[in-house]
PDB file of N, CA, C and O in Angstrom:
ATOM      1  N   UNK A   1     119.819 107.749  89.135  1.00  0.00           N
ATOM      2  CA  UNK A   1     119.840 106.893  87.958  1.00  0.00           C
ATOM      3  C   UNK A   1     121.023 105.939  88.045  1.00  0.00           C
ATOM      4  O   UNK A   1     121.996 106.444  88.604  1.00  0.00           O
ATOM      5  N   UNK A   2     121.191 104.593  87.601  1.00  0.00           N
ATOM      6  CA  UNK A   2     121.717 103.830  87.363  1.00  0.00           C
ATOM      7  C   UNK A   2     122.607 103.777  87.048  1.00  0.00           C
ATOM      8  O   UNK A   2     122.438 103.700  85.831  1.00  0.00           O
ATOM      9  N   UNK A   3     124.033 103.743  87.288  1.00  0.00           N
ATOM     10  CA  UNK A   3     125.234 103.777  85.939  1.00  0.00           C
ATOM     11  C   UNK A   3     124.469 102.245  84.821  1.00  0.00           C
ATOM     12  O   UNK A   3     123.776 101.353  85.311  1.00  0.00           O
ATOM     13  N   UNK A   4     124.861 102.340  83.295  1.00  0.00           N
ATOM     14  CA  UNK A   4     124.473 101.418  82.522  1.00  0.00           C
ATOM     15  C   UNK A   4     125.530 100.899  82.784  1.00  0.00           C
ATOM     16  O   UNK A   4     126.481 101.603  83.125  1.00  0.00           O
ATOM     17  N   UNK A   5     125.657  99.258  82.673  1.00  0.00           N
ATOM     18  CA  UNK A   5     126.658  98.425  82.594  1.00  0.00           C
ATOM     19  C   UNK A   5     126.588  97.589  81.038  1.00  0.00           C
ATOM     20  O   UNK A   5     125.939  96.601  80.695  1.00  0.00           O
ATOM     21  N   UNK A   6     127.590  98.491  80.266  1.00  0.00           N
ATOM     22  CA  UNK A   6     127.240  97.403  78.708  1.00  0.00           C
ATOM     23  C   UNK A   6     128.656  96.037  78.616  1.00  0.00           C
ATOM     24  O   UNK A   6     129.881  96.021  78.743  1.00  0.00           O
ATOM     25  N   UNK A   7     127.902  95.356  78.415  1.00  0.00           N
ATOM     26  CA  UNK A   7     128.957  94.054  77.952  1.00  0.00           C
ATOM     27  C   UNK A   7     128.734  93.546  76.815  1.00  0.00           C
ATOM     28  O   UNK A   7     127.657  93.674  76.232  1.00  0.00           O
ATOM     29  N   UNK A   8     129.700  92.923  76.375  1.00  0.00           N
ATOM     30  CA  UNK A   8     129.703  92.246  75.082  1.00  0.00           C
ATOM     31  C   UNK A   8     129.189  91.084  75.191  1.00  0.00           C
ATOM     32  O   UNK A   8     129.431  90.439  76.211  1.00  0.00           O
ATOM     33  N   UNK A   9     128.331  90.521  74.134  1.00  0.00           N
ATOM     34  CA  UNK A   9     127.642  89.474  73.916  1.00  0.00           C
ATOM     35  C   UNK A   9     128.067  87.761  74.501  1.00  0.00           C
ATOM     36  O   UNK A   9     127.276  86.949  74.981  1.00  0.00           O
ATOM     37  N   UNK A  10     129.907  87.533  74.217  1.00  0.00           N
ATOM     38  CA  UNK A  10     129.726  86.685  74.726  1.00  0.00           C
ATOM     39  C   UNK A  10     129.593  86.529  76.640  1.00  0.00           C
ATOM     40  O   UNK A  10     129.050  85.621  77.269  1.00  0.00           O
ATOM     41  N   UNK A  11     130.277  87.723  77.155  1.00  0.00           N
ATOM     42  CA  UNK A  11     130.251  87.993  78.298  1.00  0.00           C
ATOM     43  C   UNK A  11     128.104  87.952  78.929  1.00  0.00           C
ATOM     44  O   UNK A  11     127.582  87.358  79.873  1.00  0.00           O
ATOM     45  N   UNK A  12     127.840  88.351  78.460  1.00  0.00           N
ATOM     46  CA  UNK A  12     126.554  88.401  78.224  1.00  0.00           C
ATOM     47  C   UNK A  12     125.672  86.810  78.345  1.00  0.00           C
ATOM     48  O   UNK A  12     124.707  86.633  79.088  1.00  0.00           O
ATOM     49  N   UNK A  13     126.241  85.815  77.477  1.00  0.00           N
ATOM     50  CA  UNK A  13     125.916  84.269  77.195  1.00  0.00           C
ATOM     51  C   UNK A  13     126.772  83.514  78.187  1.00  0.00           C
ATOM     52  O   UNK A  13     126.730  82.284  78.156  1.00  0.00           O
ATOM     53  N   UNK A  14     127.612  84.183  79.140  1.00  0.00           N
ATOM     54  CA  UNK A  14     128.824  83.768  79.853  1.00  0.00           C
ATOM     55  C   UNK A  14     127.680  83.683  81.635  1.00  0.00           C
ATOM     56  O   UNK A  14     127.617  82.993  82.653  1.00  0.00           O
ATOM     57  N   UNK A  15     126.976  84.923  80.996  1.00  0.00           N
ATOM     58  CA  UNK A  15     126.494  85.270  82.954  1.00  0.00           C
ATOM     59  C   UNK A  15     125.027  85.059  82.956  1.00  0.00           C
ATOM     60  O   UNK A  15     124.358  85.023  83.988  1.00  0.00           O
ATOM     61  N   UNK A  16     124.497  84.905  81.607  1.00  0.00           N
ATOM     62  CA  UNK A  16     123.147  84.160  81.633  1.00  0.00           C
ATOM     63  C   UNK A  16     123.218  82.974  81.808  1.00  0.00           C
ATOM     64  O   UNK A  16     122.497  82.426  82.642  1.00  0.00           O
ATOM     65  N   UNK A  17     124.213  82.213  80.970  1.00  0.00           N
ATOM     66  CA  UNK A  17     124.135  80.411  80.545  1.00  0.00           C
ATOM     67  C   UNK A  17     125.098  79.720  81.717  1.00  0.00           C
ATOM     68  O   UNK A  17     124.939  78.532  81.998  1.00  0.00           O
ATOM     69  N   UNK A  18     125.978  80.429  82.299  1.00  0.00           N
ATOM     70  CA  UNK A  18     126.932  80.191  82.269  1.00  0.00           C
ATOM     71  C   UNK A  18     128.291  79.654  81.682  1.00  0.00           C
ATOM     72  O   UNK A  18     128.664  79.893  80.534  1.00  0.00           O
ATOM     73  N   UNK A  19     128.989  78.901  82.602  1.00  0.00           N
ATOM     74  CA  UNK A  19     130.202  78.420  81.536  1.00  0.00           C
ATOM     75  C   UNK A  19     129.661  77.555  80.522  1.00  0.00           C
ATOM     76  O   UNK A  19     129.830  77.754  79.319  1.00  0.00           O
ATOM     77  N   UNK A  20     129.100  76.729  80.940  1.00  0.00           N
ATOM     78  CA  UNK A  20     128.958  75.047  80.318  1.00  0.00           C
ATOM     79  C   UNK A  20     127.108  74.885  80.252  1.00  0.00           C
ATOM     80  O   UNK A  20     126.568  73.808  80.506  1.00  0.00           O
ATOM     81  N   UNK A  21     126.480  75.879  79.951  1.00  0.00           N
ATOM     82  CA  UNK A  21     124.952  75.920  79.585  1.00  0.00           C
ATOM     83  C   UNK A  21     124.654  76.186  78.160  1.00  0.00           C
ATOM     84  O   UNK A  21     125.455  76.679  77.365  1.00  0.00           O
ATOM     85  N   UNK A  22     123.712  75.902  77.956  1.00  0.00           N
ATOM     86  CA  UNK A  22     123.318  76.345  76.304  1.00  0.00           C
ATOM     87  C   UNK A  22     122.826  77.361  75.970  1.00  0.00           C
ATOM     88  O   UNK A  22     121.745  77.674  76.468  1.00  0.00           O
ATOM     89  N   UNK A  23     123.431  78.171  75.060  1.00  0.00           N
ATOM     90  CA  UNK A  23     123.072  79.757  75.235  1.00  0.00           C
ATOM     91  C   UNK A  23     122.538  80.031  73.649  1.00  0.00           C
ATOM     92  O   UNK A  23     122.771  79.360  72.644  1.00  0.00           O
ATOM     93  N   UNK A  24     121.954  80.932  73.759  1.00  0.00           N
ATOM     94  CA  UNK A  24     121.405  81.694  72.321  1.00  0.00           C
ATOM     95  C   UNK A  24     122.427  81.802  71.602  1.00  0.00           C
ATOM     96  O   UNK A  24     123.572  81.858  72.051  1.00  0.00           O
ATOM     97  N   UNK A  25     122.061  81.850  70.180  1.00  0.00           N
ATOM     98  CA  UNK A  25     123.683  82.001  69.511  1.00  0.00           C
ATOM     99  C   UNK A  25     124.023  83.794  69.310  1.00  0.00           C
ATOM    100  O   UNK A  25     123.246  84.745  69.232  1.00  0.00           O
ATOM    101  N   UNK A  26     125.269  83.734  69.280  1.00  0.00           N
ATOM    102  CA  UNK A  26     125.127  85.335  68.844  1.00  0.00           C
ATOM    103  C   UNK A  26     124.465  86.480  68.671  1.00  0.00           C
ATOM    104  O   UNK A  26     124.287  87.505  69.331  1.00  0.00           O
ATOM    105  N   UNK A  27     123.881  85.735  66.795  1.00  0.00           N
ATOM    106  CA  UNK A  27     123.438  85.709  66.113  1.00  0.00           C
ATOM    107  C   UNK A  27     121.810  86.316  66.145  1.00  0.00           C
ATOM    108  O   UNK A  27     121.159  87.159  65.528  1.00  0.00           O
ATOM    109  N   UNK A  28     121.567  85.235  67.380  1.00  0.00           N
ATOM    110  CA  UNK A  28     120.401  85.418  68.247  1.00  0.00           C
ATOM    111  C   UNK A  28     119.668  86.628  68.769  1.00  0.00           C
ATOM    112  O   UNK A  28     118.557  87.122  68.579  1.00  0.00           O
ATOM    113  N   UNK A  29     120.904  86.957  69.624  1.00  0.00           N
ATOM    114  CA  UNK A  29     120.853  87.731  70.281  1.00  0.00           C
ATOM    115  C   UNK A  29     121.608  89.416  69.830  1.00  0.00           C
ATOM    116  O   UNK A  29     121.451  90.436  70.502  1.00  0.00           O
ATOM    117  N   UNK A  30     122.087  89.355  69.066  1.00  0.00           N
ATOM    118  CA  UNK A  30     121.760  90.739  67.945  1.00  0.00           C
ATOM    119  C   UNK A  30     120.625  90.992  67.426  1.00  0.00           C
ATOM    120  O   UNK A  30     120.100  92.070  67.703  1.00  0.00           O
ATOM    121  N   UNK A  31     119.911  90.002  66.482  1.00  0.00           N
ATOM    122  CA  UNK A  31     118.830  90.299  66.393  1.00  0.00           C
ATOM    123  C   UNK A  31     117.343  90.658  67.669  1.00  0.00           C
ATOM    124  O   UNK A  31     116.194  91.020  67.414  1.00  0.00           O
ATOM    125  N   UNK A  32     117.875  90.424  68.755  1.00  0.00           N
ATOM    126  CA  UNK A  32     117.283  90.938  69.440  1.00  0.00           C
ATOM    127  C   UNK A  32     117.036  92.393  69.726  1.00  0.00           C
ATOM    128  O   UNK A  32     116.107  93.179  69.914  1.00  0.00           O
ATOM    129  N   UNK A  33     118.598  92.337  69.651  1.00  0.00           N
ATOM    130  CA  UNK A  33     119.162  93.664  70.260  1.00  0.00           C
ATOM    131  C   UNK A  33     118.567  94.601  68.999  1.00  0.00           C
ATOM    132  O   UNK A  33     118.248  95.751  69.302  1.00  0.00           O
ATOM    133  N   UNK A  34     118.416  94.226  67.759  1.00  0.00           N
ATOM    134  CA  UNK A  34     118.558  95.165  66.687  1.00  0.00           C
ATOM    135  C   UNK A  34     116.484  95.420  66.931  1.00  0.00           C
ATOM    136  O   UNK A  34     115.796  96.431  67.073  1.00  0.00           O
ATOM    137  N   UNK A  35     116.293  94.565  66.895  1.00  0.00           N
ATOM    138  CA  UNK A  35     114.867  94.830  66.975  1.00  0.00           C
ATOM    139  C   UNK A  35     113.945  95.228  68.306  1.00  0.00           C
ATOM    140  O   UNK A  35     112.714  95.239  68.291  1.00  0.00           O
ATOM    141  N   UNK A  36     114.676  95.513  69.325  1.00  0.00           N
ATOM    142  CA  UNK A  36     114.342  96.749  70.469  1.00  0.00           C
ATOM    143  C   UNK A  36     114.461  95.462  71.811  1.00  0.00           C
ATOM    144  O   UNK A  36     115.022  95.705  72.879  1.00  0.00           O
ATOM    145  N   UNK A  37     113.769  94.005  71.455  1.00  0.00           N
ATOM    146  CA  UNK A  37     113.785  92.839  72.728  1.00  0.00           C
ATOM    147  C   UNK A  37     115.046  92.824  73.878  1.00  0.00           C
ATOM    148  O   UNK A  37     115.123  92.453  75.049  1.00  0.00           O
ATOM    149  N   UNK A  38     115.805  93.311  73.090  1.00  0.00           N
ATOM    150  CA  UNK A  38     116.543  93.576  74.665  1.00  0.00           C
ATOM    151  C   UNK A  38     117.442  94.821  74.310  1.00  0.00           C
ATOM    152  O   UNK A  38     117.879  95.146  73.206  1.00  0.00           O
ATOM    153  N   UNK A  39     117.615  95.473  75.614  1.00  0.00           N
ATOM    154  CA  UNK A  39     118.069  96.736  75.451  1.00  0.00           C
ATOM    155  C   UNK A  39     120.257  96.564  75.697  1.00  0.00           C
ATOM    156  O   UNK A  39     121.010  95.976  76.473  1.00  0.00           O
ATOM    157  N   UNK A  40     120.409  97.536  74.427  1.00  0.00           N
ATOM    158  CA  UNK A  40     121.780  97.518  74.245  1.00  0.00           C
ATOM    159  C   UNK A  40     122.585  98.599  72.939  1.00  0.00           C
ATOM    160  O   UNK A  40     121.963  99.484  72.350  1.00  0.00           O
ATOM    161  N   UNK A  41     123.405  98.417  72.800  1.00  0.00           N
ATOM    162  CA  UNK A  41     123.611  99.649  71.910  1.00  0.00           C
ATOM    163  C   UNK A  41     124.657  98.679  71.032  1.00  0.00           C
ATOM    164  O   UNK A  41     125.071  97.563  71.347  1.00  0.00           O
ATOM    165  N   UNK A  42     124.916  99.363  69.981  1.00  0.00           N
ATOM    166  CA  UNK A  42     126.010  98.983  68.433  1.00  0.00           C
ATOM    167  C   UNK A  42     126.830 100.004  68.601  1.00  0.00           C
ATOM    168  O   UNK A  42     126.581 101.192  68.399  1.00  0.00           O
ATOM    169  N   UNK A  43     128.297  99.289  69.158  1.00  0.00           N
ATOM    170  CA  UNK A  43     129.549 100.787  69.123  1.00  0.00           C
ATOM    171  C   UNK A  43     130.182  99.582  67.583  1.00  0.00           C
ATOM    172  O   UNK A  43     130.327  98.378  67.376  1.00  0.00           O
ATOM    173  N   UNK A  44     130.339 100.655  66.985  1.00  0.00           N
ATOM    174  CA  UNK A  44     131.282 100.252  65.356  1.00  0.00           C
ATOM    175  C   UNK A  44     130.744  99.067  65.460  1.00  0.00           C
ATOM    176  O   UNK A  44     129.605  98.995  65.920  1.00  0.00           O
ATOM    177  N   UNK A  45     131.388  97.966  65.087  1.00  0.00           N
ATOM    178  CA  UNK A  45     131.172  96.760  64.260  1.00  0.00           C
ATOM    179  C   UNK A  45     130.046  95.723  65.688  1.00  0.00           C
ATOM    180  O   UNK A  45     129.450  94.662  65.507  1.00  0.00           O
ATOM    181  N   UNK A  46     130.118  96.498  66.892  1.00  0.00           N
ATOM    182  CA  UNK A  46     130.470  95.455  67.983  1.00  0.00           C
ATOM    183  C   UNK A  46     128.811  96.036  68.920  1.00  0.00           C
ATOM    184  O   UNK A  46     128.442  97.052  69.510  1.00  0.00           O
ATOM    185  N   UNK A  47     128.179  94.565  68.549  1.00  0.00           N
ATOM    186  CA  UNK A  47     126.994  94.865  69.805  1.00  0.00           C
ATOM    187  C   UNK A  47     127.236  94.657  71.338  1.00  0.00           C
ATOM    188  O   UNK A  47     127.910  93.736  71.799  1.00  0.00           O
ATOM    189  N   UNK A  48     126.485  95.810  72.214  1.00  0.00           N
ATOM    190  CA  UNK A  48     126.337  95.638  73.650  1.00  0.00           C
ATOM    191  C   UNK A  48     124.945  95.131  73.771  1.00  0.00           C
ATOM    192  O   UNK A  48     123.934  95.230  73.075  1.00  0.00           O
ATOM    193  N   UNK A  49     125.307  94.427  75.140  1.00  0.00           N
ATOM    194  CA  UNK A  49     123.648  94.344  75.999  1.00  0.00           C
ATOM    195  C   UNK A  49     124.179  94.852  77.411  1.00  0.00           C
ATOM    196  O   UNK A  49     125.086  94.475  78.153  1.00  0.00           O
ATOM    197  N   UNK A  50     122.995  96.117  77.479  1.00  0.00           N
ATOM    198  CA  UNK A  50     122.925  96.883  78.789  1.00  0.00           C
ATOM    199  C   UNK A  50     122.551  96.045  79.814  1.00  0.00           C
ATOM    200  O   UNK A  50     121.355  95.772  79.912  1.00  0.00           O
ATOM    201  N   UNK A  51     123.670  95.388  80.925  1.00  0.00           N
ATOM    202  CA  UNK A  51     123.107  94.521  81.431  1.00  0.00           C
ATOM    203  C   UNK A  51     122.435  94.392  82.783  1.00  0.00           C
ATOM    204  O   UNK A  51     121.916  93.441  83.368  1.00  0.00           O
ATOM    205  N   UNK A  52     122.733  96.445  83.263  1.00  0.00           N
ATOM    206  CA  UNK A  52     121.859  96.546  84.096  1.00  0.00           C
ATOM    207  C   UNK A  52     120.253  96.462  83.742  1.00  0.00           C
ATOM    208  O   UNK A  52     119.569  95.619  84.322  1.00  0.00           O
ATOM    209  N   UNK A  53     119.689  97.322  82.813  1.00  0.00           N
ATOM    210  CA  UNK A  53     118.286  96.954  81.882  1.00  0.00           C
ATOM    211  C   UNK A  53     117.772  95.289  82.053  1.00  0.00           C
ATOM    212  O   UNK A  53     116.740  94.791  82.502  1.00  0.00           O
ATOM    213  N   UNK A  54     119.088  94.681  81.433  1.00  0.00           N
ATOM    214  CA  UNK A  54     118.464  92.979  82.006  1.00  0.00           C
ATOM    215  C   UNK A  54     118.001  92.755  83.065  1.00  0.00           C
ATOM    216  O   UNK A  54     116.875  92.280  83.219  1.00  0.00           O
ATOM    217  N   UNK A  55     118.870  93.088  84.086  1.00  0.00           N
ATOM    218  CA  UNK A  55     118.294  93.039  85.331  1.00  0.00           C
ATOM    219  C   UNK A  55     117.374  93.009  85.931  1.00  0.00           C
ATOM    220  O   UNK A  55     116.853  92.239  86.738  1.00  0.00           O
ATOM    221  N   UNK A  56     117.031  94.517  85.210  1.00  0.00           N
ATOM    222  CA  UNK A  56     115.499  95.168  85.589  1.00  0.00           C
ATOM    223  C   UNK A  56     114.053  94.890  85.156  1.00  0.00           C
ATOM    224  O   UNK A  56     112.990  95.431  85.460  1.00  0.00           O
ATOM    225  N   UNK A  57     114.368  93.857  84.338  1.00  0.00           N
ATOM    226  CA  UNK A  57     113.532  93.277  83.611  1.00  0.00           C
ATOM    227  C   UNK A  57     112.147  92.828  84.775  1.00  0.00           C
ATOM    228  O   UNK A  57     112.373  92.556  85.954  1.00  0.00           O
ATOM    229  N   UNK A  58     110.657  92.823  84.128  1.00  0.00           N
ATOM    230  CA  UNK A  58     110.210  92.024  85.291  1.00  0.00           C
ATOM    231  C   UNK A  58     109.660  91.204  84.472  1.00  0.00           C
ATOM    232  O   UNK A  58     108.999  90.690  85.374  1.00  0.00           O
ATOM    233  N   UNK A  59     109.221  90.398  83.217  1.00  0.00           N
ATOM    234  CA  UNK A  59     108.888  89.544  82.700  1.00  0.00           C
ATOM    235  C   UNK A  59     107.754  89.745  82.024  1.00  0.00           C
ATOM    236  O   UNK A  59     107.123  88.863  81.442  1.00  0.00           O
ATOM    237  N   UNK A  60     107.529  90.660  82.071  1.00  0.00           N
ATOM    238  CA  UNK A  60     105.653  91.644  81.312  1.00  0.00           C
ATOM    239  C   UNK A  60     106.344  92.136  80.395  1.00  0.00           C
ATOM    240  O   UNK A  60     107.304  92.820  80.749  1.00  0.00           O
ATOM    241  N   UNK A  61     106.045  91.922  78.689  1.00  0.00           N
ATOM    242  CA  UNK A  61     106.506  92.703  77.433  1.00  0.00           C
ATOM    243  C   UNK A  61     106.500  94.134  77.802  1.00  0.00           C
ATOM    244  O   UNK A  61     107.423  94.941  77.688  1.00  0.00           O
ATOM    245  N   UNK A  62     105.064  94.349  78.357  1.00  0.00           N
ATOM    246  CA  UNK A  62     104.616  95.858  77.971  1.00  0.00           C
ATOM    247  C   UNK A  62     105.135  96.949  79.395  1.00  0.00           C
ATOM    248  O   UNK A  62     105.335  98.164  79.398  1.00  0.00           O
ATOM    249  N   UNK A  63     105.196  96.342  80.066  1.00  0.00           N
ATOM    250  CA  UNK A  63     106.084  96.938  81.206  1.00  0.00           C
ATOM    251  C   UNK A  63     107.423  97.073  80.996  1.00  0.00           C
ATOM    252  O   UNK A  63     108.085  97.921  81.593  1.00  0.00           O
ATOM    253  N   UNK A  64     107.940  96.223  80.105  1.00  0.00           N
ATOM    254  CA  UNK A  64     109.847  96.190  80.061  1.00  0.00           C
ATOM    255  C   UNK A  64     109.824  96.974  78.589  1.00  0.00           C
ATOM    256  O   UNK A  64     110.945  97.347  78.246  1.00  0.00           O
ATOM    257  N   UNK A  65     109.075  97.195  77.939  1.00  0.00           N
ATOM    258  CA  UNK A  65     109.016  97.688  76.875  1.00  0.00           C
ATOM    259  C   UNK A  65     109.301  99.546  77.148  1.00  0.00           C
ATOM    260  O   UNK A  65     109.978 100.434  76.630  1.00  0.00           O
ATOM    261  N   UNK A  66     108.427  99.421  78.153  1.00  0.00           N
ATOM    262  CA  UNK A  66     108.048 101.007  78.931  1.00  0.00           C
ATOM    263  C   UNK A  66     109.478 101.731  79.652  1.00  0.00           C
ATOM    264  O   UNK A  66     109.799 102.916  79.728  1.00  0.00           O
ATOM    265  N   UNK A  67     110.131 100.556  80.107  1.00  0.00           N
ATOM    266  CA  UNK A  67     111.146 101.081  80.763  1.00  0.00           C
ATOM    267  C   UNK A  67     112.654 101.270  80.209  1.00  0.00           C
ATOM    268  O   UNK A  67     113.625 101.974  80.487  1.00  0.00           O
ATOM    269  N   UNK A  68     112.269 100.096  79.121  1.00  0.00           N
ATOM    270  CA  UNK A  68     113.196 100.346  78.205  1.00  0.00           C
ATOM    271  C   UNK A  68     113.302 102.140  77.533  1.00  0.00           C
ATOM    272  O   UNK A  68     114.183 103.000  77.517  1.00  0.00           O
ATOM    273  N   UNK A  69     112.208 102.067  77.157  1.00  0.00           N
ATOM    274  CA  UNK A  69     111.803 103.907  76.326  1.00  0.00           C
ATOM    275  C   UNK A  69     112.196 104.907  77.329  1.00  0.00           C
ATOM    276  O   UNK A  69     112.692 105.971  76.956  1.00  0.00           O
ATOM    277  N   UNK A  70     111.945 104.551  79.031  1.00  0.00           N
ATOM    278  CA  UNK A  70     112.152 105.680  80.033  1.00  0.00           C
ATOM    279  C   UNK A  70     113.845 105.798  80.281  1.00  0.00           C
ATOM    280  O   UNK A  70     114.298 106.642  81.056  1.00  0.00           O
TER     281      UNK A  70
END
């Protein structure tokens, strides 16, 4: 199994968008996180995105959905 790699959101909008790209806002992307679309966890006040899970993504809802749950 995988070690999980969690990062914080802007780190997150940092290695998707890069420096100087246009990225989802925050905002965005909590509500993702809160509603299962991407996999990550809430320590106290502060959301992660698991960014090995991103990785692993293959672009099929119902397949990344599956692996998310496994």
């Amino acid at each position: 199994m995988l070690q999980r790699e969690l990062i914080n959101i802007t780190e997150f909008q940092r290695r998707v968008w890069g420096e100087n790209g246009t990225t989802l806002t925050a905002q965005a992307i909590r509500n993702q996180l809160k509603r299962g679309d991407l996999a990550g966890q809430q320590v106290g006040k502060l959301w992660f995105v698991d960014w090995t899970a991103y990785q692993q993504q293959t672009g099929d809802h119902l397949v990344d959905a599956v692996l998310r749950a496994g």
